[in-house]
N, C-alpha and C positions, 0 to 999 in steps of 0.2 A: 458409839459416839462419832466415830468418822463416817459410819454411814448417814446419820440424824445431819452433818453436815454439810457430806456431799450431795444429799437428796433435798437441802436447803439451797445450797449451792446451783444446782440443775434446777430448780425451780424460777430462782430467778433470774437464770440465764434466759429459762423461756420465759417468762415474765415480759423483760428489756425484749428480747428477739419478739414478741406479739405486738409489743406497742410501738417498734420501731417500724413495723411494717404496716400499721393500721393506716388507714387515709386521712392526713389534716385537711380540717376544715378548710385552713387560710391558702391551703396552697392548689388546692381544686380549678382549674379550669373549666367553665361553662361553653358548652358550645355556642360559637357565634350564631345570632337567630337567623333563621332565614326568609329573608329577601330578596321580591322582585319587582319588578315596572311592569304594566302594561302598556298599552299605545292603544285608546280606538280613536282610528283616523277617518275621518269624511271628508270629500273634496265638494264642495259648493258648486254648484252645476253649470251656472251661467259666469262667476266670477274666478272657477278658479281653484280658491284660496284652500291651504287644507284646515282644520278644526279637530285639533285632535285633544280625548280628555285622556288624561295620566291617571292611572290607576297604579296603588302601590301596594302588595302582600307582604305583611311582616308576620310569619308563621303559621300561615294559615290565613290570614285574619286581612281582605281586603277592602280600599276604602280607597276614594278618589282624592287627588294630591290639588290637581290643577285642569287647567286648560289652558293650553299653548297650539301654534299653529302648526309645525312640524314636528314628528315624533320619532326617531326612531331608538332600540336598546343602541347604549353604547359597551362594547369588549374593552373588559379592562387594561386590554392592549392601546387605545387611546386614552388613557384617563389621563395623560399629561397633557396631550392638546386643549384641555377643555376647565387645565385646572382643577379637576377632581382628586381627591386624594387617594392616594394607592392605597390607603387602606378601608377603602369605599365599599361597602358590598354589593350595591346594583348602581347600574345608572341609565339617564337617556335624554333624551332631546333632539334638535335639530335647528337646521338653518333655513330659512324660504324667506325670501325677496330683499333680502339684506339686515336680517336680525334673525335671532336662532333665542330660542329658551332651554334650559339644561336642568338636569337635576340630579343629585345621586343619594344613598342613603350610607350612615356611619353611624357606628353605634357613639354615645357618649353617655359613661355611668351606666345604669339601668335601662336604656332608653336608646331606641332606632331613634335618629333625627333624618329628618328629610331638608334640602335646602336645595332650593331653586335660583338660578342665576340667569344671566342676560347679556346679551353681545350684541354692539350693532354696527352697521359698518358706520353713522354718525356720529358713534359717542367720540367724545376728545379725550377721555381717558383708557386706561387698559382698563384690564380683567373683565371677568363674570358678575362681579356685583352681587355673590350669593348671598344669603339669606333663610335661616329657618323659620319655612312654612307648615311644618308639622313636626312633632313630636309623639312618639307612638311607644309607653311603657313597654319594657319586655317581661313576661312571667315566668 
């Protein structure tokens, strides 16, 4: 009978020790998707001006954002210059002849958002004026 006991006892000792170490659903961490910019930049021959299209990769999976006139990656070592949130995962833009267009990407929910902003040396107000111009499901 002490044995029927003890051998019920160690049972579900391991029991409790298997389910305390199983992996919960709720508390799982997804990796953040990964995200990039491109830049193709052309310069106008007779005028100049640069033309560059934004191209953005969310895991593989790329597809054009925009078209702005200077482009370049920005290091998340600038993202307070430009108003980007530190918890950005790519960004870029640039400045030429006195306005600059930006852009970075954060996840929100399910979902890479992209949001593109604006500076000029005109405007009467501050900031970048961002705005999301795509949304890109994550799977």
């Amino acid at each position: 009978m002490i044995m029927n006991r003890f051998s019920a006892f160690l049972l579900l000792c391991l029991l409790a020790f298997s389910f305390s170490c199983s992996p919960r659903k709720g508390n799982e961490k997804t990796a953040a998707p990964e995200v990039s910019f491109r830049c193709e930049t052309q310069i106008e021959e007779t005028t100049e001006i640069p033309r560059s299209q934004v191209f953005v990769t969310v895991n593989g999976q790329e597809q054009k954002v925009a078209d702005i006139l200077a482009c370049d990656l920005i290091d998340a070592s600038g993202y307070e210059n430009f108003e980007i949130p530190k918890s950005a995962l790519a960004a870029c833009g640039g400045w030429w002849a006195g306005a600059g267009d930006y852009l970075y990407a954060v996840v929100k929910g399910s979902d890479v958002v992209i949001m593109k902003g604006w500076q000029s040396e005109e405007q009467t107000e501050s900031g970048f004026h961002y705005e999301e111009v795509l949304r890109v499901p994550v799977k």
